[in-house]
KOLLOKOL-221453 format. One line per 4 residues: their letters; for each residue x, y, z of N, C-alpha, C. Coordinates in steps of 0.02 Angstrom, whole numbers. Example, Ala and Ser with C-alpha at 12.3 -4.5 7.8 and 13.67 -1.06 7.14 Angstrom:
AS = 660/-284/390/615/-225/390/660/-165/390  642/-112/354/684/-53/357/645/2/394;
// end
This chain:
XXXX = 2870/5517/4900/2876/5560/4842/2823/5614/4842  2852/5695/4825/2814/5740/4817/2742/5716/4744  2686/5726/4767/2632/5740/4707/2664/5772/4660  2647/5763/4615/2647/5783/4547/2642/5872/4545;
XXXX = 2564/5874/4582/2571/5951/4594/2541/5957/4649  2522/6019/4690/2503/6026/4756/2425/6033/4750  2394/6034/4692/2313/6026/4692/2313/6004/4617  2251/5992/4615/2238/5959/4526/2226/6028/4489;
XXXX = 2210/6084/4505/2195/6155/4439/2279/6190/4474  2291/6219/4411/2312/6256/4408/2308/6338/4427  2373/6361/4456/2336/6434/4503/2339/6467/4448  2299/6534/4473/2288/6570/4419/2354/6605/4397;
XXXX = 2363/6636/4341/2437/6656/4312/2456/6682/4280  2479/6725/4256/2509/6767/4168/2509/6737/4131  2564/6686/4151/2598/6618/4139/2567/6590/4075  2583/6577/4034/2554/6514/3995/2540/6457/4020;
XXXX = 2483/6408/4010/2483/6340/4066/2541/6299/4042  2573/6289/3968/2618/6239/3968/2694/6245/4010  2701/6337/4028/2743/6359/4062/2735/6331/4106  2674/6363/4167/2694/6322/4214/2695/6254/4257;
XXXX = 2666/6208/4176/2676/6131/4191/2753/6111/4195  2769/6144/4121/2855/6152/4143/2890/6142/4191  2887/6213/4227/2905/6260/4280/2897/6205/4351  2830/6151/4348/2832/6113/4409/2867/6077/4403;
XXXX = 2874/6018/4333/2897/5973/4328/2984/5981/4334  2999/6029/4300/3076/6039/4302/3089/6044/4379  3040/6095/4450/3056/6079/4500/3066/6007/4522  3037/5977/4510/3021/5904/4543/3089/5854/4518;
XXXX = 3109/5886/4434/3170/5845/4417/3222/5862/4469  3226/5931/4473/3291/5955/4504/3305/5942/4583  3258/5969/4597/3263/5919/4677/3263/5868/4691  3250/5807/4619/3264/5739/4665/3209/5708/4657;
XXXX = 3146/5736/4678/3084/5715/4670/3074/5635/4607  3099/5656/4552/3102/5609/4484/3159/5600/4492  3198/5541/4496/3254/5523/4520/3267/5514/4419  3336/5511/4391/3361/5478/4335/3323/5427/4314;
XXXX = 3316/5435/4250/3283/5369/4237/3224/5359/4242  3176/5394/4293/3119/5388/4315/3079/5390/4276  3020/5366/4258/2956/5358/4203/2898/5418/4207  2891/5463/4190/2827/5514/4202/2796/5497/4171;
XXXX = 2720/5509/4191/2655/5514/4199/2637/5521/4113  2590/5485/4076/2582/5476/3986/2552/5539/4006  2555/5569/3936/2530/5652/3918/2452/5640/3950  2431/5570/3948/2343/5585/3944/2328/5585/4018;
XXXX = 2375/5553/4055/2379/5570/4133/2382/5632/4152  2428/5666/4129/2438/5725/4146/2403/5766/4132  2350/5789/4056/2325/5803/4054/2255/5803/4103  2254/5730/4114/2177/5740/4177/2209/5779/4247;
XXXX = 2257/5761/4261/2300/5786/4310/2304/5877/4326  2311/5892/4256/2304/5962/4250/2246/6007/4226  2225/5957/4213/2144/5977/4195/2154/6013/4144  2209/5998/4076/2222/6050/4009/2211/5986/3958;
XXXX = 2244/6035/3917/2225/5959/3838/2299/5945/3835  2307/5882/3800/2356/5869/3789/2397/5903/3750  2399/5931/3721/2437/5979/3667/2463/6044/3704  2446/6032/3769/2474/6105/3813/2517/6052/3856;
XXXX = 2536/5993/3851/2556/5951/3922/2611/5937/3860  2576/5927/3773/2658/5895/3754/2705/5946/3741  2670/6030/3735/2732/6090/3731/2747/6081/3803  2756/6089/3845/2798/6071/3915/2853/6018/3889;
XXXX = 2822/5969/3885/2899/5912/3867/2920/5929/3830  2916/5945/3760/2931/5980/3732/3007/6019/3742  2973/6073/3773/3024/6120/3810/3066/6091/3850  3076/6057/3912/3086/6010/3961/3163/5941/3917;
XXXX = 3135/5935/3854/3170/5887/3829/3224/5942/3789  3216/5993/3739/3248/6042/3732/3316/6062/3769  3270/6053/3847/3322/6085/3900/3382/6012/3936  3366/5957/3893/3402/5908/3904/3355/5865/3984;
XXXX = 3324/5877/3997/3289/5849/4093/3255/5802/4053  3235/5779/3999/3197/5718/3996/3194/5701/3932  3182/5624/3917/3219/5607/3840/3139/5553/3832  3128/5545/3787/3071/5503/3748/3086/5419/3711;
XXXX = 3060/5382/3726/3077/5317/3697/3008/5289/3676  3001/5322/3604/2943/5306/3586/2907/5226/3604  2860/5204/3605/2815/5166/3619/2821/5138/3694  2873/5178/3742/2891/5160/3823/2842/5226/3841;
XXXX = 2872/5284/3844/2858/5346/3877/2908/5380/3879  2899/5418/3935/2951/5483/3938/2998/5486/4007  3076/5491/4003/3104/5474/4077/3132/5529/4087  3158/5548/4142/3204/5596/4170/3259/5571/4147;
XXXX = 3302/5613/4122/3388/5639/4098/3422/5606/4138  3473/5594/4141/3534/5583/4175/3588/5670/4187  3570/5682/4245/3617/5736/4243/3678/5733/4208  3693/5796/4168/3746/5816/4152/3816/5821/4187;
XXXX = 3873/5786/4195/3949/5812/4232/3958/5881/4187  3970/5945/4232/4015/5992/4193/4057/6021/4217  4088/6068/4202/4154/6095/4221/4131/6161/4216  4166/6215/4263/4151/6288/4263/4224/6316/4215;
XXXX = 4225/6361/4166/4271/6390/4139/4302/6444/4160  4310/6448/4228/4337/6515/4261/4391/6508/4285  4421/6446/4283/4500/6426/4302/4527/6385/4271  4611/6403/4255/4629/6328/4235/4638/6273/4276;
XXXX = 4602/6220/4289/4626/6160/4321/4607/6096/4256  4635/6033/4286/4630/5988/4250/4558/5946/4268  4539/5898/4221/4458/5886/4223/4449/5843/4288  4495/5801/4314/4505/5760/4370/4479/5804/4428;
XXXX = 4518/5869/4431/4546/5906/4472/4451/5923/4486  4431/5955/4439/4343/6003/4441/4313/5924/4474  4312/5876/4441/4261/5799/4461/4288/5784/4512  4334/5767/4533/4323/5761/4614/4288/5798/4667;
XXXX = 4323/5859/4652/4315/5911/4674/4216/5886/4699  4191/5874/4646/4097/5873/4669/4089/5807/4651  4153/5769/4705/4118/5687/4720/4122/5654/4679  4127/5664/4608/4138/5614/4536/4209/5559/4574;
XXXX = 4203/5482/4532/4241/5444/4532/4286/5446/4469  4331/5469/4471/4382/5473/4409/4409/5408/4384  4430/5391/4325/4478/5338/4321/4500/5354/4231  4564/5363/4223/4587/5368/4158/4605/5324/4150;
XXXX = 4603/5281/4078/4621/5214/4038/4684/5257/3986  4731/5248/3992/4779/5254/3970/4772/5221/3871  4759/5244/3832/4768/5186/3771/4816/5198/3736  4875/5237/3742/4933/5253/3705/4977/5295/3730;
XXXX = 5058/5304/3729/5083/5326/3763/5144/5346/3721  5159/5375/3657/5216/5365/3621/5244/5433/3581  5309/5405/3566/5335/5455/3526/5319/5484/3460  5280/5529/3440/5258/5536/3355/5281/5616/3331;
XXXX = 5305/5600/3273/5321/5679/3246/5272/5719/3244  5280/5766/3257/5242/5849/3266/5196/5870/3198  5134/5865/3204/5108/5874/3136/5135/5948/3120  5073/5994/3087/5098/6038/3082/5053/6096/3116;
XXXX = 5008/6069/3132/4947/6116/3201/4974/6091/3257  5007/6045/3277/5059/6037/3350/5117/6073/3351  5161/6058/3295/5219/6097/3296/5222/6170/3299  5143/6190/3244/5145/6261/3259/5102/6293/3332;
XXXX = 5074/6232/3367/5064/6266/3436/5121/6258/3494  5163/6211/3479/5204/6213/3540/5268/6237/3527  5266/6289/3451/5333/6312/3434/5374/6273/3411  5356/6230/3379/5429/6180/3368/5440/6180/3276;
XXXX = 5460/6145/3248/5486/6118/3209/5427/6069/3171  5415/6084/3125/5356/6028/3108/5412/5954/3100  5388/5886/3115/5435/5842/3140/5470/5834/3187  5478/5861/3235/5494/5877/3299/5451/5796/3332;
XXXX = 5504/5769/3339/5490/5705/3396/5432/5758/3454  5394/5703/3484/5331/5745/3535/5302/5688/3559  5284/5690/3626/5251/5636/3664/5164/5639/3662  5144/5604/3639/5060/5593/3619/5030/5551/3663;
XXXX = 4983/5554/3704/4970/5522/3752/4875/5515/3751  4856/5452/3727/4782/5457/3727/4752/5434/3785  4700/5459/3803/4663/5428/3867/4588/5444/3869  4562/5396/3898/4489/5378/3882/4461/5394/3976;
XXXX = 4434/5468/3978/4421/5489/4074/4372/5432/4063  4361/5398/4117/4286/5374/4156/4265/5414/4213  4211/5441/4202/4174/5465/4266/4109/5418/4290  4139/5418/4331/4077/5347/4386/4085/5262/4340;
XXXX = 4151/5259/4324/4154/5192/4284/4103/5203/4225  4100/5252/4189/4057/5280/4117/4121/5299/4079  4124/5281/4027/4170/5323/3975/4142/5396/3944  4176/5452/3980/4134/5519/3956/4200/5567/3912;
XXXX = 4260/5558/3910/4278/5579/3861/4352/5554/3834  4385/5545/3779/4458/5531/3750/4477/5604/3741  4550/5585/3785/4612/5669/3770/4657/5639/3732  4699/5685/3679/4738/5653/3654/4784/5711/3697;
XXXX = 4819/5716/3696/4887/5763/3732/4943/5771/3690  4990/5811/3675/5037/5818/3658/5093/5858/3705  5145/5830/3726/5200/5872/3744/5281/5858/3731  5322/5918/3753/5394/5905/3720/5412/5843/3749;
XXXX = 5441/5808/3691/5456/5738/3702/5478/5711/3778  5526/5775/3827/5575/5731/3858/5529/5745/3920  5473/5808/3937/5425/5790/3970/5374/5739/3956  5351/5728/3925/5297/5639/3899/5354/5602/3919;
XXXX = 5403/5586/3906/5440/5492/3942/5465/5519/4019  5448/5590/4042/5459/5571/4122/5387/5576/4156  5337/5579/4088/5266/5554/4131/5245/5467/4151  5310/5428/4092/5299/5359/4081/5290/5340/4164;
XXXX = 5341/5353/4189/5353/5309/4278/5286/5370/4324  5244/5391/4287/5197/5404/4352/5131/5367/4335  5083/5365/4377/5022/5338/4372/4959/5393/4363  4990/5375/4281/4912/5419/4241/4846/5400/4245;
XXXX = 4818/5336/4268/4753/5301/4280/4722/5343/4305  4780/5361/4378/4737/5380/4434/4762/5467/4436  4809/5507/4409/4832/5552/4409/4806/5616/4361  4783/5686/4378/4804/5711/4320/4877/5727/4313;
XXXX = 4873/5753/4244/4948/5785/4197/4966/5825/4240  4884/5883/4240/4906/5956/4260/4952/5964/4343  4919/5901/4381/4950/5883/4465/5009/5853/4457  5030/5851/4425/5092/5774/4411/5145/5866/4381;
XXXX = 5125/5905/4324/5184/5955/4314/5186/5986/4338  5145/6017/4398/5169/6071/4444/5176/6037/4492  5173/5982/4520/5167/5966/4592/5236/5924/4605  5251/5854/4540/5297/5849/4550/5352/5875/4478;
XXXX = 5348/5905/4428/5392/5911/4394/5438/5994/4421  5359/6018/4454/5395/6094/4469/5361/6150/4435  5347/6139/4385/5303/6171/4348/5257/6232/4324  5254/6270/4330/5177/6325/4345/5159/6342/4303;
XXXX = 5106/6333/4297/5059/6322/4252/5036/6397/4260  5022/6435/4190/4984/6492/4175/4921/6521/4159  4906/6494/4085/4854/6503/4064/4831/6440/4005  4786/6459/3982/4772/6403/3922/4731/6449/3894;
XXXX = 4725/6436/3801/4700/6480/3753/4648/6407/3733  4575/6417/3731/4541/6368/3727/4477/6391/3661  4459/6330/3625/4429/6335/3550/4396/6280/3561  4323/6304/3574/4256/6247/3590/4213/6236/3517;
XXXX = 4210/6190/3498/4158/6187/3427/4127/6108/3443  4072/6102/3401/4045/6018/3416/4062/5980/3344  4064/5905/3348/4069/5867/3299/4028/5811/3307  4035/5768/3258/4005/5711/3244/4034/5642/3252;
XXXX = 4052/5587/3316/4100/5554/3330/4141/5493/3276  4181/5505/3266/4200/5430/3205/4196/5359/3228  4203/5296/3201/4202/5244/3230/4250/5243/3286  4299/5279/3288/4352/5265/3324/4329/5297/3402;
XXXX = 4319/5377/3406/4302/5407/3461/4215/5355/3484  4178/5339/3417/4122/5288/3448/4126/5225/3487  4193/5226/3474/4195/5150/3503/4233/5156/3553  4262/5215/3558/4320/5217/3628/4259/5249/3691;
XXXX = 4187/5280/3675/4168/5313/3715/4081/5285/3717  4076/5216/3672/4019/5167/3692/3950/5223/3668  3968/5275/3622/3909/5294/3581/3903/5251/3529  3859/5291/3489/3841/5280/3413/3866/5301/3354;
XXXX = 3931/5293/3320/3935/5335/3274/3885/5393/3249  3935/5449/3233/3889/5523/3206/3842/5547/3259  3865/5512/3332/3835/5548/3390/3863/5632/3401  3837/5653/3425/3865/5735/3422/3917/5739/3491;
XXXX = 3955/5750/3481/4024/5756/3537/4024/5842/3524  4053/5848/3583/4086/5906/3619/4165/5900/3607  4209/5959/3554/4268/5956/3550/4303/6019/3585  4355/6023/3617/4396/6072/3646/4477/6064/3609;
XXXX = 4497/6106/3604/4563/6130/3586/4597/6164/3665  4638/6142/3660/4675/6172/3726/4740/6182/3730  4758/6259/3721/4841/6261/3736/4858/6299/3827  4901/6275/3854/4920/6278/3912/4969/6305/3895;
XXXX = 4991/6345/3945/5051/6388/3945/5090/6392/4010  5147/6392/4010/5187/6395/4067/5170/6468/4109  5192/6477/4184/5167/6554/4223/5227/6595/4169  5276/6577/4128/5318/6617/4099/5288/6638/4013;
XXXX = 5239/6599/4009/5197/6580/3948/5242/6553/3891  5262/6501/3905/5287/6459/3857/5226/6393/3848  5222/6385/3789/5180/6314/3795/5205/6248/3785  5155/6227/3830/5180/6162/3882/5162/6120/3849;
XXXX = 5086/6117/3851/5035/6055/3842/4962/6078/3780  4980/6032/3740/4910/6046/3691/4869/5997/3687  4816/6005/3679/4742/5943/3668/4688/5927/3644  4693/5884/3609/4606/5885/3599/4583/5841/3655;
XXXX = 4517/5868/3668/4474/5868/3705/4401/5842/3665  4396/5764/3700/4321/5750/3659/4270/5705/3713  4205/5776/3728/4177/5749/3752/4107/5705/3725  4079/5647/3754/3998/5650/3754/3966/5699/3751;
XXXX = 3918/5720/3702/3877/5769/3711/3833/5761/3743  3793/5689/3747/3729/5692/3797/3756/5680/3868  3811/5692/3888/3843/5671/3964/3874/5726/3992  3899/5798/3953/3941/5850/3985/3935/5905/3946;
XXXX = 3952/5969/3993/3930/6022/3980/4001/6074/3997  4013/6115/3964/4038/6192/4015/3996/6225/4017  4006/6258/4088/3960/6340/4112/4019/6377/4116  3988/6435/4097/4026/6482/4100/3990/6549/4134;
XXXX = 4020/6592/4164/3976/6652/4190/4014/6715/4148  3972/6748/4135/3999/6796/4094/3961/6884/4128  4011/6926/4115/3974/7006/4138/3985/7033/4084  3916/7076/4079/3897/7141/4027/3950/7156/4000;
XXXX = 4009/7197/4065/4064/7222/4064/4114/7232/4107  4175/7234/4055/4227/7218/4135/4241/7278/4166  4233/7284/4246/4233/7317/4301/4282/7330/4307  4303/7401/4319/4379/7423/4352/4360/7418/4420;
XXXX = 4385/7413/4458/4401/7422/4531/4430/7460/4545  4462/7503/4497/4489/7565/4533/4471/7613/4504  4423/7619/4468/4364/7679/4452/4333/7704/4524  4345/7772/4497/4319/7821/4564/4258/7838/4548;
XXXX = 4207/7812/4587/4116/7830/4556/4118/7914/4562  4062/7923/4502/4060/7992/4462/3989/8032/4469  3991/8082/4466/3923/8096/4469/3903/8108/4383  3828/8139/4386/3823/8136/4318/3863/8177/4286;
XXXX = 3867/8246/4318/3927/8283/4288/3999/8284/4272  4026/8211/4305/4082/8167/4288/4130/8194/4343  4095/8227/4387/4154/8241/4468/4152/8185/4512  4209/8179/4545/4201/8125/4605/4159/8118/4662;
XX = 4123/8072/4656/4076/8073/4730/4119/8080/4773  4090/8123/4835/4121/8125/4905/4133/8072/4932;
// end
C-alpha cells in the first residue's frame, strides 16, 4: 500500500492545506489505494501526519464525505464509501444493458406480474382509456447479489402476457422488445426527482425507512413514437447515481466558421 503521503510536510501551495489533504486522500480512494470499507487514519493521526491541527484534517473529511468517498461511524472512525453503480444518460438502453456492460452481476427478482386497470397518470401516458386493462410488472434489480433498485413497469396488456413465457430474472424488457418481439425502440421522455422510501420500497431494497431514494419516471417510445413502456424507477440513494455530460451549447455542424465581420473563412 501507497503511504498516506509521499513526505510528512506538505508542499508548498495556493492551495488551502485542508484542500490538499483532500486532494491526496481522494487520490488514494480512487485508485484503489483505500480499498471499500477501509478504516483511515483518526483525525489526530493525521494531523501528526500532516503536521496541521485537527480542524484543517476534519474540513478535508468533511468535504470528502460531502462528496460521498467516505462515511463516519461515530465511536469506530472513518471508512471509505462503497463506490457508486451509475448509468450515463446519453442513450436509451435498459439498466441490465449499461451494468453489464462494466462487469456488474445482474439478477432481477420478479415480485409481480399482473393485469391492473390504468390509473389515470398511466392511462394518460400510454394514451389509453383511464381503466384500460395494462400489464404491471414489479421487479426488485440486484447488482452484485445487493438489492439496488424496484421498477414497477407498465405496458399494453397483450404485450405484458407475451412477456409471461420469457425469462425476466435474467433478461431485460428493453432486449426481449426489440430483439425478440421486433420492436424499435425510440426515445424515452425522463423526470428525475428524490424521495423518501416507504416501508414497502424499505423492505423490498433492505434500507431504512425515510432513506432518501432516487426516483425516475420513464416514458419509452416506439422509433414511430408511440408509447410502449412507462416506469417508475426507484433507486438506493447511497448505491447509484446518473452522469450526465452536458455542453454550453448545441453545435451545428454545418455552420460555416465566420470571421468577425460575419464572412466565410477561406
Amino acid at each position: 500500500m501507497k503511504p498516506l503521503i509521499s513526505s510528512l510536510t506538505l508542499v508548498p501551495s495556493p492551495l488551502p492545506l485542508y484542500t490538499q489533504i483532500k486532494d491526496i486522500l481522494r487520490e488514494r480512494i480512487l485508485e484503489g489505494t483505500y480499498k471499500p470499507h477501509h478504516k483511515l487514519p483518526s483525525e489526530s493521526e493525521m494531523s501528526t501526519l500532516f503536521d496541521v491541527s485537527r480542524i484543517t484534517v476534519r474540513q478535508a473529511l468533511s468535504d470528502l464525505q460531502n462528496e460521498g468517498l467516505i462515511f463516519r461511524i461515530p465511536g469506530k472512525g472513518t471508512f471509505v464509501a462503497k463506490p457508486k453503480a451509475f448509468q450515463q444518460l446519453t442513450q436509451l438502453e435498459g439498466f441490465a444493458e449499461a451494468m453489464l456492460r462494466m462487469g456488474y452481476e445482474i439478477y432481477n427478482k420478479v415480485i409481480s406480474h399482473k393485469s391492473v386497470p390504468a390509473s389515470a397518470i398511466v392511462a394518460k401516458k400510454l394514451k389509453l382509456e383511464t381503466g384500460t386493462p395494462v400489464s404491471e410488472i414489479r421487479r426488485v434489480r440486484y447488482l452484485n447479489r445487493e438489492p439496488l433498485s424496484m421498477e414497477v413497469t407498465y405496458l399494453m396488456e397483450d404485450i405484458g402476457e407475451r412477456l409471461r413465457s420469457f425469462d425476466l430474472p435474467t433478461r431485460d424488457i428493453f432486449l426481449v422488445l426489440e430483439n425478440d418481439f421486433g420492436i424499435a425502440l425510440g426515445y424515452a421522455d425522463l423526470q428525475i426527482d428524490a424521495m423518501l422510501a416507504d416501508d414497502d420500497l424499505a423492505h423490498q431494497l433492505k434500507i431504512e425507512e425515510g432513506s432518501a431514494v432516487l426516483r425516475m419516471e420513464r416514458l419509452t417510445h416506439t422509433a414511430a413514437g408511440k408509447p410502449l413502456d412507462f416506469e417508475y424507477l426507484y433507486f438506493r440513494g447511497d448505491a447509484f447515481q446518473y452522469r450526465l455530460q452536458i455542453a454550453r451549447r448545441a453545435v451545428d455542424a454545418t455552420a460555416v466558421p465566420q470571421n468577425q465581420a460575419g464572412d466565410p473563412l477561406p
